[in-house]
C-alpha positions as CSV (number, residue, x, y, z in Angstrom):
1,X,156.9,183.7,152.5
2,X,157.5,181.1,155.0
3,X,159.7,177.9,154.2
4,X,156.8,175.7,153.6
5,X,154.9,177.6,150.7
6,X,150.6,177.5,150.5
7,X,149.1,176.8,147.1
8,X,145.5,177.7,146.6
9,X,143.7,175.8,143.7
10,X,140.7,176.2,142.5
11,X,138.7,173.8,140.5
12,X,135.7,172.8,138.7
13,X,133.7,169.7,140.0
14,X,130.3,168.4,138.8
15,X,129.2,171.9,138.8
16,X,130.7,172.8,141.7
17,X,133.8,175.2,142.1
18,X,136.2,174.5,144.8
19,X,139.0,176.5,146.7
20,X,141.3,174.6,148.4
21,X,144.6,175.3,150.1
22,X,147.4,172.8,150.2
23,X,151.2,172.7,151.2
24,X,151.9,170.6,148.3
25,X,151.0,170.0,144.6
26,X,152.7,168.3,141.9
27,X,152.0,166.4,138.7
28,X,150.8,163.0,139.0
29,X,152.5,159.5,138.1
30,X,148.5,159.1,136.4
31,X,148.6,161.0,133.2
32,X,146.3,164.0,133.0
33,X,146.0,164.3,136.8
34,X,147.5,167.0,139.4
35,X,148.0,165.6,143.1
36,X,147.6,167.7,146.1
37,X,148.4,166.8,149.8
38,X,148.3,168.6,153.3
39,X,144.9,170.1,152.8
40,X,145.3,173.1,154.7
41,X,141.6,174.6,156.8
42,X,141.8,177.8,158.6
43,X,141.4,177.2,162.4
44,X,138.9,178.9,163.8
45,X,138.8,180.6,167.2
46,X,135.8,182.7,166.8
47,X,131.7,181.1,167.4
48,X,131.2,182.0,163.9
49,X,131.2,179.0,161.2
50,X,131.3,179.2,158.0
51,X,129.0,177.0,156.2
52,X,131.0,176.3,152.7
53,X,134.2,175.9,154.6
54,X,132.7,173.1,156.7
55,X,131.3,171.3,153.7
56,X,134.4,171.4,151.8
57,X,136.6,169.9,155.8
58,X,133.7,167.4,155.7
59,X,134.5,166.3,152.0
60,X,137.9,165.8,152.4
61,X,138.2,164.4,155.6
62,X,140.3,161.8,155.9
63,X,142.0,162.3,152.6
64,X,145.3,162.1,152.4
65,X,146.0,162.9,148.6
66,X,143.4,163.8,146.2
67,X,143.8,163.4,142.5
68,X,142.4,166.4,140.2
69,X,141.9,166.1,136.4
70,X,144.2,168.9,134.6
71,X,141.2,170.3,132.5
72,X,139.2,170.7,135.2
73,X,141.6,173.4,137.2
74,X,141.4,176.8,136.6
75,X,144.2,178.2,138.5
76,X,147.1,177.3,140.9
77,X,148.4,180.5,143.1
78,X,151.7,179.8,145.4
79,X,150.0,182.5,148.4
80,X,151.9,183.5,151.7
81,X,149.2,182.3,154.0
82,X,145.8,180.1,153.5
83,X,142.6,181.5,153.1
84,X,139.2,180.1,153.8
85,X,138.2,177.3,151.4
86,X,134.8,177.0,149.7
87,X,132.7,175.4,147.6
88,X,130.1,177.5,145.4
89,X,127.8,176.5,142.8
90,X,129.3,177.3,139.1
91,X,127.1,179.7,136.9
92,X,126.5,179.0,133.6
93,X,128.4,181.0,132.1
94,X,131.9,181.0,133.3
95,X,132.8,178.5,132.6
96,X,134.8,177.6,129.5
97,X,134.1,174.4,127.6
98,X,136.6,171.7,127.1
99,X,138.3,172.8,123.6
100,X,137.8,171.2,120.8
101,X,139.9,170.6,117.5
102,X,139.9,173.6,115.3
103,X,139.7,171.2,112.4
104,X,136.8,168.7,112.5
105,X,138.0,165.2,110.4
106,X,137.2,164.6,107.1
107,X,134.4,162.4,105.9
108,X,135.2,161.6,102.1
C-alpha cells in the first residue's frame, strides 16, 4: 500500500447508492456523522466516459469535506488504489431498514 492509504465508502442516499473514494475519513466533531475529504476520481486518458462516474465528479465538485450520516453507510474498505466511483439506483430490497427497539414501550 502506498503511504497515503484510499478508502472506498459506500453509502445510501435518497435512494441512491454511492461509491466514493477518498484519502481521508474520520469521525465527525457532529455526532452521528462520518467526514470524508480528498475525494479521489480516476483520471481518464481514454475517449471513453463513464456516465455514473461523471455524475457522481459533478455532485461533488467543489466540495471540500462532505458529511455522511453513520446509518446511512454500508461499508468502509481501506483499498490499495481507487476505483471508479458511481452512483446506482438502490433496489428495493437490499436495503436493510433502520433498526428498531426489540422492545416496543409500554402503554399501561
Amino acid at each position: 500500500m502506498s503511504d497515503k492509504p484510499i478508502y472506498k465508502i459506500i453509502f445510501f442516499s435518497m435512494g441512491q447508492i454511492y461509491e466514493v473514494y477518498a484519502r481521508q475519513i474520520y469521525q465527525s466533531d457532529l455526532y452521528g456523522f462520518i467526514e470524508i475529504e480528498e475525494l479521489v476520481f480516476g483520471e481518464r486518458s481514454q475517449m471513453l466516459v463513464d456516465p455514473s462516474e461523471e455524475r457522481l465528479k459533478s455532485e461533488f465538485e467543489g466540495v471540500n469535506r462532505s458529511y455522511i450520516p453513520m446509518h446511512s453507510v454500508a461499508r468502509i474498505d481501506e483499498v490499495a488504489k481507487e476505483g471508479v466511483g458511481k452512483i446506482s439506483e438502490a433496489k428495493g430490497n437490499n436495503i436493510a431498514p433502520f433498526p428498531m427497539p426489540a422492545f416496543p414501550k409500554s402503554t399501561d
